[in-house]
C-alpha positions as CSV (number, residue, x, y, z in Angstrom):
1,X,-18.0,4.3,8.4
2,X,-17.8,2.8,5.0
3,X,-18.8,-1.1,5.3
4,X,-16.1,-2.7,5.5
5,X,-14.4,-5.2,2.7
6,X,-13.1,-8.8,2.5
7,X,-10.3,-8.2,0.1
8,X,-8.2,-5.0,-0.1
9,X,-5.7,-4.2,-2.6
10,X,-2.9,-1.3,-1.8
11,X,-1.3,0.3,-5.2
12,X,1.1,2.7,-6.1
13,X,4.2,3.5,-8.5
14,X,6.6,1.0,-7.9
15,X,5.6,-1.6,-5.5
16,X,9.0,-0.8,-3.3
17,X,7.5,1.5,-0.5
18,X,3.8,3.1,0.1
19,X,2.1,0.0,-1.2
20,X,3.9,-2.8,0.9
21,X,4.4,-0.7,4.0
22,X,0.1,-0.1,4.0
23,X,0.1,-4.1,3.0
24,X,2.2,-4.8,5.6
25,X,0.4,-2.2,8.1
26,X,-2.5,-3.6,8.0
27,X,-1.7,-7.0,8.5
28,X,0.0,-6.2,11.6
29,X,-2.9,-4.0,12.8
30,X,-5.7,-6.1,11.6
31,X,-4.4,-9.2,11.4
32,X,-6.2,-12.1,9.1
33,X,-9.3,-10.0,9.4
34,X,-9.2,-8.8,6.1
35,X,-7.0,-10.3,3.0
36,X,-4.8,-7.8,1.6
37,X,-2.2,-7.4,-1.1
38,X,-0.3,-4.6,-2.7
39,X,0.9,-4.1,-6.3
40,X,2.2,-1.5,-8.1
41,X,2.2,0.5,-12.1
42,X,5.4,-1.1,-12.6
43,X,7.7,-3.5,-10.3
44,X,11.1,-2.3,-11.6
45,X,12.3,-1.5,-8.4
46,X,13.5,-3.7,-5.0
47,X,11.6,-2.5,-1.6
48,X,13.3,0.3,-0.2
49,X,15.5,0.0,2.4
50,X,13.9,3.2,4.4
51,X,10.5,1.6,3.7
52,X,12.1,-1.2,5.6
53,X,13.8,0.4,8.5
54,X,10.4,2.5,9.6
55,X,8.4,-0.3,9.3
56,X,10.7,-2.7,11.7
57,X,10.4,0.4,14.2
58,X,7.1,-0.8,14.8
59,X,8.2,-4.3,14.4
60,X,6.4,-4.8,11.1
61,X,8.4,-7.3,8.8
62,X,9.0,-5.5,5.1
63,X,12.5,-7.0,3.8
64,X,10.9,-10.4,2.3
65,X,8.9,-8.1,0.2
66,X,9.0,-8.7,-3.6
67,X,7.8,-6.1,-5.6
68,X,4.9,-6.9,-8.4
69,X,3.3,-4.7,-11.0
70,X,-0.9,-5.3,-11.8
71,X,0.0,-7.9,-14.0
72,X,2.6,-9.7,-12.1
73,X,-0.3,-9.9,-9.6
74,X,-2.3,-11.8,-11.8
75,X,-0.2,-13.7,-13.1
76,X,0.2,-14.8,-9.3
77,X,-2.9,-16.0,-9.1
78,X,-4.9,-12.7,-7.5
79,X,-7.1,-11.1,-10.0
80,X,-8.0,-7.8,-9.8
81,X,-11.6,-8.5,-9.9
82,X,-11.3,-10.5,-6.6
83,X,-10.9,-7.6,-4.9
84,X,-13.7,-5.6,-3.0
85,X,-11.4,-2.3,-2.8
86,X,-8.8,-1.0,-4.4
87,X,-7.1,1.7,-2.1
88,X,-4.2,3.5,-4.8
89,X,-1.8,6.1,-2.7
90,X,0.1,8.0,-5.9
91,X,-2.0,9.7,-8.7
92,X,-0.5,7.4,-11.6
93,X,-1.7,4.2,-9.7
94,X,-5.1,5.8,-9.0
95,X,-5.2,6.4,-12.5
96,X,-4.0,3.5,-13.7
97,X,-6.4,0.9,-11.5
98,X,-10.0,2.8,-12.3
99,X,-8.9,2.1,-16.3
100,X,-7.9,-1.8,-15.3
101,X,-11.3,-2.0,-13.1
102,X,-13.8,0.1,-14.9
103,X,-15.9,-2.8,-15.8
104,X,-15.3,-4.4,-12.1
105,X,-18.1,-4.5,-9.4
106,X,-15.2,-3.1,-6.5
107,X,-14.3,0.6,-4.9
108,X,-11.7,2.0,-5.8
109,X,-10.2,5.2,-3.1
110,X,-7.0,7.3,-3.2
111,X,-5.5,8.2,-0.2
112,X,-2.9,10.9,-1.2
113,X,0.0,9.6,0.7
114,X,3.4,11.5,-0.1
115,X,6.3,10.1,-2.1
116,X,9.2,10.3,0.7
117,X,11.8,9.7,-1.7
118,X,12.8,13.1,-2.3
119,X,13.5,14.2,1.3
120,X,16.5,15.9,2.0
121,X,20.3,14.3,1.5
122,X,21.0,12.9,5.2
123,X,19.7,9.6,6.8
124,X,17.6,11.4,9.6
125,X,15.9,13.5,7.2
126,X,14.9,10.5,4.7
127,X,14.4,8.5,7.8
128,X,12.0,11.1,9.4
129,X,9.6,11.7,5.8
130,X,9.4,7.6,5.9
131,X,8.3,7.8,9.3
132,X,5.8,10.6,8.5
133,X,4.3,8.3,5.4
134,X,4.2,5.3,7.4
135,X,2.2,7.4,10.1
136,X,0.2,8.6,7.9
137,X,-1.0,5.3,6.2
138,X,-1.5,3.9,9.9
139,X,-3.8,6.4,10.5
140,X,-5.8,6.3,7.3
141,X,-6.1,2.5,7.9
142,X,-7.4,3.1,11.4
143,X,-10.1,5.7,10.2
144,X,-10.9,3.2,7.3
145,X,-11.0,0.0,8.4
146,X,-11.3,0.1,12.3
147,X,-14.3,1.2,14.7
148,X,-13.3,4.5,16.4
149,X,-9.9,4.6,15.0
C-alpha cells in the first residue's frame, strides 16, 4: 500500500460532482485522519443535485458545497503546494494539475472515475450512474487510503 498522506486534494472539471462527493467520502469514511479538499478546472457550475441525493443515501452531507476552481482554492488560503497528493478523476483535471504542480514535491494519481452526467433521460437512470460513481470513488478510497479495504 502506497504510504499514506497528510493532505489530499480531489480534482476534476467542475467542482459540482466527482470532486466533492470523493471530498466528502472521505471525510465521512476517514474522518479528521487525513485533511482533504476538492477543487476543480473551472467552478462555473453549482454542485449537482444528483451528486447530492446519492451522497445523502449514505448520509454524507454534499448541499453546503461551494464549488472552487485551482485558483479560487488559493485564493482561499490552500495552496497547491501544501498538498502531499493530488488525486484528479477526469483527464482535463489530471492534465491540468501535473502542469500547476510540476515544480511541486507532491503525487499526483488519476483515478478514471466516469462523468455520470450523460446517463440516460429519466431520474432512476441518472440516479443509478451517480450511485455507480459514488461506489466507485468509495471503493478507490478504501483500496487507497485504508488497511485491507
Amino acid at each position: 500500500m502506497a504510504e499514506t498522506p497528510s493532505a489530499v486534494l480531489f480534482c476534476c472539471d467542475h467542482n459540482s460532482i466527482r470532486s466533492p462527493m470523493a471530498e466528502a467520502l472521505m471525510k465521512s469514511l476517514l474522518g479528521t485522519q487525513i485533511f482533504v479538499q476538492s477543487a476543480g478546472v473551472k467552478s462555473n457550475h453549482d454542485i449537482d443535485g444528483y451528486a447530492v441525493a446519492v451522497c445523502k443515501e449514505l448520509d454524507v452531507e454534499l448541499s453546503k458545497h461551494k464549488a472552487r476552481s485551482f485558483e479560487e482554492l488559493e485564493d482561499w488560503g490552500d495552496h497547491l503546494a501544501s498538498f502531499d497528493l493530488v488525486v484528479a478523476l477526469s483527464p482535463a483535471s489530471h492534465a491540468r494539475i501535473k502542469d500547476l504542480t510540476s515544480d511541486f514535491a507532491l503525487d499526483v494519481e488519476y483515478w478514471e472515475t466516469a462523468d455520470p452526467t450523460g446517463a440516460g433521460d429519466s431520474r432512476d437512470v441518472k440516479l443509478a450512474s451517480y450511485r455507480a460513481v459514488r461506489d466507485d470513488i468509495i471503493g478507490n478510497i478504501k483500496r487507497r487510503f485504508m488497511a485491507g479495504g
